[in-house]
C-alpha positions in Angstrom: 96.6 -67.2 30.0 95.7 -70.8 31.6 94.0 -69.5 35.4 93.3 -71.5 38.4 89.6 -73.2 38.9 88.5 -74.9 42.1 92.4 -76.1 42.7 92.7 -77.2 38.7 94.3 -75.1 35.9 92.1 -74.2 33.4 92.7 -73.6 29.9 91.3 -72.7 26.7 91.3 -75.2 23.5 93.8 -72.3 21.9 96.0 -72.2 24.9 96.4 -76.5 25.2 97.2 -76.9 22.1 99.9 -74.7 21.7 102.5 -77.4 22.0 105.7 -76.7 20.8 108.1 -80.5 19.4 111.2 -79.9 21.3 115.2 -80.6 19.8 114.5 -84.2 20.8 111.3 -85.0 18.0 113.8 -83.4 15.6 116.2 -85.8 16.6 114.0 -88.5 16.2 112.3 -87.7 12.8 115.6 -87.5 11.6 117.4 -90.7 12.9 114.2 -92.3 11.5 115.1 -91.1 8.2 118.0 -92.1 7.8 117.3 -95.3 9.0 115.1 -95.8 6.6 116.8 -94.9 3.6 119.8 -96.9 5.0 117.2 -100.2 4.9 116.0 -99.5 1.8 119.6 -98.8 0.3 120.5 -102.7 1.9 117.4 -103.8 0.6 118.4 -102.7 -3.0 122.0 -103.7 -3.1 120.9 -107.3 -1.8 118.1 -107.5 -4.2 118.5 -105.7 -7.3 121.7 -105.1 -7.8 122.6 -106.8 -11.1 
């Protein structure tokens, strides 16, 4: 458990990196995606569609 130091918080390397990606990384990785695939989808219907 992160303590207090001389007035600063004080943590292990184990304790700071316990980080946990919120709803809003989820969000993003996934509006990335499927932006992505939409591109590449209007990529190959301009391009190669024969």
């Amino acid at each position: 458990m992160a303590n207090k130091q001389q007035g600063r918080i004080v943590e292990t390397p184990t304790e700071a990196r316990q980080a946990e990606p919120g709803p809003s990384v989820l969000a993003l990785l996934t509006i990335s995606l499927g932006l992505a695939v939409l591109i590449l989808g209007v990529v190959w219907f301009v391009f190669f569609r024969t």
